[in-house]
C-alpha positions in Angstrom: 101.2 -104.0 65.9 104.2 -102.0 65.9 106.0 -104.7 63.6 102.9 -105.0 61.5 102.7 -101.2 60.5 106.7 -101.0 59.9 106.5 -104.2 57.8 102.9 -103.1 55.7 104.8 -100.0 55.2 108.3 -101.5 54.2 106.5 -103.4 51.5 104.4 -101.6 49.9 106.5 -98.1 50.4 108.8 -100.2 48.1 106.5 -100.8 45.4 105.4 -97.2 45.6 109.0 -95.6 45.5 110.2 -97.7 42.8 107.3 -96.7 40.6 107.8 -93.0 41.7 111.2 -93.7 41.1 110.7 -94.3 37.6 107.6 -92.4 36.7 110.4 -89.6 37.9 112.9 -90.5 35.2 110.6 -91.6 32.7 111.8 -88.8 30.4 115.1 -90.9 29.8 114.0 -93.1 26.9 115.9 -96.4 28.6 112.8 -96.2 30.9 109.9 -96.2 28.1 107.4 -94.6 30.4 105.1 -92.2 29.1 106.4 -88.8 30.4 102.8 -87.5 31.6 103.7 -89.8 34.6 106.7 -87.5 35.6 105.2 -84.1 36.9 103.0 -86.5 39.1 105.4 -88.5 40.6 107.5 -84.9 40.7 104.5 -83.3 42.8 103.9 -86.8 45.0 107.2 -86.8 45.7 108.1 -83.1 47.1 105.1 -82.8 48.6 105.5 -85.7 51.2 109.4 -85.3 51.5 108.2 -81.5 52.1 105.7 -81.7 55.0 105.9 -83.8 58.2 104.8 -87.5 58.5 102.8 -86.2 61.7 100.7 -83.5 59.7 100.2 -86.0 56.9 98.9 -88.6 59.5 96.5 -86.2 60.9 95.5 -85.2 57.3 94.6 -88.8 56.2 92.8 -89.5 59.8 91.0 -86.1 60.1 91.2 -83.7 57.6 90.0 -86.1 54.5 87.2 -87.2 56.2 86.2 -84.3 57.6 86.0 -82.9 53.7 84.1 -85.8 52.6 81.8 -85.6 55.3 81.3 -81.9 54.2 80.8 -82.6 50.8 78.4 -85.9 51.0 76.6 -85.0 54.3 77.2 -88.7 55.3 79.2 -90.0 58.5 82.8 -91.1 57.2 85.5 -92.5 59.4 89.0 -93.6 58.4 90.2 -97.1 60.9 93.2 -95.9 62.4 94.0 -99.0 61.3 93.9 -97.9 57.8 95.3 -94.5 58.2 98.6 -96.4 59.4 98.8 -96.9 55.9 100.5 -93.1 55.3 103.5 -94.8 56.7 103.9 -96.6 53.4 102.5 -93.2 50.9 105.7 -91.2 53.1 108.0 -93.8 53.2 107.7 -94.4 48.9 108.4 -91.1 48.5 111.9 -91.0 50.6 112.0 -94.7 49.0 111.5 -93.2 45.4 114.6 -90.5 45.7 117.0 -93.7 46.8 116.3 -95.5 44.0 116.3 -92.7 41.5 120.0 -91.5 42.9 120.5 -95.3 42.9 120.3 -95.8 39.3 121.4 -92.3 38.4 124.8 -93.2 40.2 125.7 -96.0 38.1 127.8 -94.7 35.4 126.3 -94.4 31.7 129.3 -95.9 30.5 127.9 -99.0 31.6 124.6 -99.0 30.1 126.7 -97.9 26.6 129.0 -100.4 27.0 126.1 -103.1 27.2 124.3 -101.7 24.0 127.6 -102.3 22.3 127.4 -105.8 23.4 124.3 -106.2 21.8 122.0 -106.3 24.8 118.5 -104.4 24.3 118.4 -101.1 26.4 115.7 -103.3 28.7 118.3 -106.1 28.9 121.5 -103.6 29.4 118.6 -102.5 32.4 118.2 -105.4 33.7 121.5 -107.2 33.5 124.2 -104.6 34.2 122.2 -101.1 35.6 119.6 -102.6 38.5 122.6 -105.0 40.2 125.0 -102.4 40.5 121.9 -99.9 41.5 121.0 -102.4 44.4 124.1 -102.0 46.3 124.3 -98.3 46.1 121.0 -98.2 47.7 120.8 -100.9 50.4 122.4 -98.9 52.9 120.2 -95.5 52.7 117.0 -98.0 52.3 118.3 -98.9 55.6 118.2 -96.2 57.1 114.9 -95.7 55.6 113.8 -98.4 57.0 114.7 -97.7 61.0 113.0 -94.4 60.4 110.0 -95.7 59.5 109.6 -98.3 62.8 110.5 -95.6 64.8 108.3 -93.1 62.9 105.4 -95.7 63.7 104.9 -94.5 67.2 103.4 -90.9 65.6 100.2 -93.7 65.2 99.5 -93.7 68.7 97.8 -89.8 67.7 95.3 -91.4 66.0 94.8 -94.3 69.0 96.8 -96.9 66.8 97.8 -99.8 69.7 101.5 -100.0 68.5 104.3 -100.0 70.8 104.3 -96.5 72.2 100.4 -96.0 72.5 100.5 -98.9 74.7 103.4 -97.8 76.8 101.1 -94.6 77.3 98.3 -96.5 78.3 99.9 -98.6 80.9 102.1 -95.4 82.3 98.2 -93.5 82.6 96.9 -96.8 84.8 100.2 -97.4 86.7 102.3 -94.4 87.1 105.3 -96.1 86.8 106.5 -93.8 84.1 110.3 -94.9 84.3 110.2 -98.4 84.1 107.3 -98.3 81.4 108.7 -96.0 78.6 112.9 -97.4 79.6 111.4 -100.6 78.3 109.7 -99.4 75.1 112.7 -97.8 74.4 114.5 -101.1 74.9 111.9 -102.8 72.9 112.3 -100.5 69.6 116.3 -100.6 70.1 116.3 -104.3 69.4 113.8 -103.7 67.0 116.1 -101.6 65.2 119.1 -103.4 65.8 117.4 -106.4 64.4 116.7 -104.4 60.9 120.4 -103.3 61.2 121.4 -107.2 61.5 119.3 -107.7 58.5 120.3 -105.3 56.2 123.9 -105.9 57.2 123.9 -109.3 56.5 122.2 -108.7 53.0 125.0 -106.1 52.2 127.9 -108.4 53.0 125.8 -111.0 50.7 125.9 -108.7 47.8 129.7 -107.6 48.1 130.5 -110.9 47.7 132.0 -110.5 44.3 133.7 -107.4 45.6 135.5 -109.1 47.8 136.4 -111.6 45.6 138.0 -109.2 42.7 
């Protein structure tokens, strides 16, 4: 479960930032965005990076349903389940800001240098900007990443089976405190590790060319 949630949220937290991401500099012109999608990604974006990703758990399990039971008078329950998916709303916001200062980074003198070329802004985008972006950004999606599986075990609030909820569980049949949370820590270090493998492995991948220059 505990793989599941960090991978659901991985994914689609991508999606999500990169469109933040964008709806945030949509008032550069390279981006042809409308700009009315800026001051929403602007107020998305603060306000997760600005509260914690426990209160915004507990909002999207309790509080939301709670208001629409109010306002509808009918029984309304959110599948923790479900509300894991907040993992991937706070994650694209943290995700948005890396991609943003990714792109940001990369000098304009590329993108001019391009134009003169006679690449279309959307080619210049494509070809020379979002390859020299990616590498900036691997490593702080990274750490993004491990943040978020160990973030997961907040789920176990709402009764969420991941890895930690379990471990409590076991420890409240068994006693054997020591023994039981040692191993989830164990558990989530190899998890982690693994990630950090990954990631590692796809940054040496793209400084290939560095290496070779």
């Amino acid at each position: 479960m505990t793989v599941e949630v960090t991978t659901f949220a991985i994914f689609f937290g991508l999606i999500l930032g990169t469109i933040e991401a964008f709806g945030k500099l949509s008032k550069r012109s390279v981006f042809r965005i409308p700009s009315i999608f800026r001051i929403p990604s602007i107020m998305y974006i603060d306000f997760i990076r600005g509260t914690p990703l426990f209160v915004q758990i507990l909002l999207f399990y309790y509080s939301i349903p709670g208001l629409i039971i109010g306002i509808t008078g009918d029984p309304f329950r959110v599948d923790p389940i479900l509300a894991g998916a907040v993992c991937s709303i706070n994650s694209g916001a943290y995700n948005a800001e890396i991609i943003r200062a990714g792109i940001k980074s990369v000098d304009r003198g590329q993108m001019e240098a391009a134009r003169s070329l006679g690449m279309t802004e959307g080619q210049a985008m494509k070809e020379v900007v979002m390859p020299q972006a990616v590498r900036l950004i691997i490593p702080p999606l990274g750490n993004e990443f491990i943040a978020l599986l160990k973030d997961s075990s907040l789920l176990a609030i709402i009764s969420v089976h991941e890895l930690a909820k379990n471990g409590m569980l076991y420890v409240s049949k068994t006693f054997a405190a020591f023994p039981t949370y040692i191993s989830v820590a164990f558990v989530y270090l190899a998890l982690t590790m693994g990630i950090s493998h990954i990631l590692g492995y796809i940054e040496r991948r793209l400084g290939v060319s560095d290496r070779s220059e």
